[in-house]
Each structure stands twice: as C-alpha cells, then as structure tokens.
C-alpha positions in Angstrom: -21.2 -3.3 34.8 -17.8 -1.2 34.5 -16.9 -0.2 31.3 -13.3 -0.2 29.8 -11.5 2.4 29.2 -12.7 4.9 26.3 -11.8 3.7 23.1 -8.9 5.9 21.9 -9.0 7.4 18.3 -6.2 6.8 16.2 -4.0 10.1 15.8 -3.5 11.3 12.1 -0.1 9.7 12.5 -1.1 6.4 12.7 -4.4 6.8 10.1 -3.9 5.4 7.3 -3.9 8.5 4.2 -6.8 8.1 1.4 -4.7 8.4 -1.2 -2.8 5.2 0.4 -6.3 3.4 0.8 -7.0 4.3 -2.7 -4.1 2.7 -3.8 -4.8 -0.4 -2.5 -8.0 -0.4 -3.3 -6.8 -0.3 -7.1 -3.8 -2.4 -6.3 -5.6 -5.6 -5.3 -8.4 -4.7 -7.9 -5.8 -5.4 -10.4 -4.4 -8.5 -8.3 -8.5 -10.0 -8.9 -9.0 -9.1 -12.2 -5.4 -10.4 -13.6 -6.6 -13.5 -11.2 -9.9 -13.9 -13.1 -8.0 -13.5 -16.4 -5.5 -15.3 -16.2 -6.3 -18.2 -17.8 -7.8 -16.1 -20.7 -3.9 -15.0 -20.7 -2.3 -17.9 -20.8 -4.6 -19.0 -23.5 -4.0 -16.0 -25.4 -0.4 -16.8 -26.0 0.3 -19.0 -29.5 2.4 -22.0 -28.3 4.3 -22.6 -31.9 7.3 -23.2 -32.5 8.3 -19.5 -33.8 6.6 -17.6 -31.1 6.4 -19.9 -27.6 5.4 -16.6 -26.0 3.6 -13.7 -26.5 4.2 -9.5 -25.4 1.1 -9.5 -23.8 2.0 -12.3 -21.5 5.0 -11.0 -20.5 3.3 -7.2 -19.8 1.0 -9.1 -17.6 3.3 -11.6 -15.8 5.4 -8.3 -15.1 2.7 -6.2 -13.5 1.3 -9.1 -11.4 4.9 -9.8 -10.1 5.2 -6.0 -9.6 1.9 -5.8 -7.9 2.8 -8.2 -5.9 6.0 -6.7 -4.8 4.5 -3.3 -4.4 1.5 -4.7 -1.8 3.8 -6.6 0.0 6.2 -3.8 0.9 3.5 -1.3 1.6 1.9 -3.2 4.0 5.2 -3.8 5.6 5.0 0.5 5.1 8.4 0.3 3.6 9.9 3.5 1.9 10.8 1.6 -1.7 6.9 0.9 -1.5 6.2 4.8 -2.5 8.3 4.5 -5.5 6.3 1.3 -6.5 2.8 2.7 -5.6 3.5 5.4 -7.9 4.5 3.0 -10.8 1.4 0.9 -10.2 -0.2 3.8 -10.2 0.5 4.6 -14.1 -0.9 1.0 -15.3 -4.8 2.2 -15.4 -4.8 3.3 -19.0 -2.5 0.1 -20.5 -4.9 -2.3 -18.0 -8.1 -0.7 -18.6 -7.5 0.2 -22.5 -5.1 -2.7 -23.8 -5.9 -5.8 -22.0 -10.2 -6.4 -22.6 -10.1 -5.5 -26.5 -6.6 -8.3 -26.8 -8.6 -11.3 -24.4 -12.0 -10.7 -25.7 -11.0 -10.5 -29.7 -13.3 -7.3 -29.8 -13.8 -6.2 -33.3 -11.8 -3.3 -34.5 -15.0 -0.8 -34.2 -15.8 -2.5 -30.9 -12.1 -1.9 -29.4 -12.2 1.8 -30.8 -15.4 2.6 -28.5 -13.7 0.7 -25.5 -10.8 3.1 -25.7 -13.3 6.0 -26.4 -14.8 5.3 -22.7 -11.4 3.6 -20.8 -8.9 5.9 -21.6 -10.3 9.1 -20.1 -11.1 6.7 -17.2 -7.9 5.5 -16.4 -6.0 8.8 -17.5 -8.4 10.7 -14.0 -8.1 7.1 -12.0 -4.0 8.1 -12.6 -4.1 11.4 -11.6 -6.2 10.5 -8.6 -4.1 8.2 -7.6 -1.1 9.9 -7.7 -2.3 13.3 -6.5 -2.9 11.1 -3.7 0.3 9.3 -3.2 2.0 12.7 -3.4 0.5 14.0 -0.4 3.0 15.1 2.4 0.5 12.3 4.4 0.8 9.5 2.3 4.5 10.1 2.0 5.0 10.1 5.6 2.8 6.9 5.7 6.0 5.0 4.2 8.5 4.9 7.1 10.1 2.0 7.6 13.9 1.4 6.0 
C-alpha cells in the first residue's frame, strides 16, 4: 500500500513557544479553579443592606473577565494578547495567597502557613511565566493586528 507523503514538521515559526504553552496552561488553570469556586464566591459575599457586595467578589469577577479576554485573543494570536498574558501572568501570588485562606475561613495561624508555602510559589510561577512571555519567540508568536 502507498504511503502519503512524509509528514512535515512544523517550522519554529509556526511552533507554538513554551513560555506561550505555559501560559495557557496557567491561564485556563485559573479559568477551572475560579469555575470550581465560584459558588464558594458568591457565597462569600454578605448580601445586607450596607454592603450588597464584597472586594473579593469584584477581584475575582475582574480576573475571570480578564482571563477570559486574555485566552480569547491569544488564541486568535492577537498582539494586545502579549500585554494581557503578561498581566495574567502577575495574579499567581494574589490567587494562590489571598483567595483559599478568604473561601475556606482558615484560622489566622492556618492562613500564615498557607502564605509561608504559596507565596514563594507563585512569586517563581511569575517569574517563569514572564521570563517566558518575554522571549523574542513568544513575542513573535503574537502577530495578528
């Protein structure tokens, strides 16, 4: 039986750059978990009359419609999605630090430990992740308009 033609490898060009996949990777990461959470979220917010609405709410209603802004432009490979993967790309430490210890009503000594191990975490998740997005490749990855 004839074979095909040989499979052709994708230039660098058209590979997409780890520091892009990375991104991604973290990007709808974030998308599941704030899916998970939300209804932790919404519950978190104190519907009185003095405060119908609550900071942490509106942090997290922000990111997800940024996140969702970001991912939809890079996969289109737009240029404005750069400048948006490297915004995402500083939430690790609020995410990772800030959002468990307010849902889960950790106790003050609990909360301090949880810092202890997520901000170093999300501080080198930052740095890899932009490192990464400020590779000549990845930057050439955004091209469209």
């Amino acid at each position: 039986m004839p074979a095909g033609p040989p499979a052709e490898k994708p230039s660098d060009a058209e590979r997409t750059p780890f520091g892009v996949l990375a991104w991604f990777a973290w990007a709808l990461g974030l998308l599941i978990v704030t899916g998970l959470l939300l209804p932790r979220i919404v519950g978190f917010t104190d519907f009185s009359e003095r405060a119908p609405f609550s900071l942490l709410g509106i942090f997290m209603m922000a990111e997800l419609a940024l996140v969702l802004f970001g991912v939809t432009v890079a996969l289109q490979r737009k240029r404005i999605a750069h400048r948006f993967a490297i915004g995402i790309s500083f939430l690790p430490v609020p995410v990772l630090a800030g959002l468990p210890p307010a849902l889960f009503e950790m106790p003050s000594e609990a909360a301090a430990g949880w810092y202890v191990l997520t901000i170093p975490a999300g501080l080198v998740l930052t740095v890899i992740l932009v490192v990464g997005l400020l590779r000549p490749a990845a930057r050439a990855y955004f091209t469209e308009p």
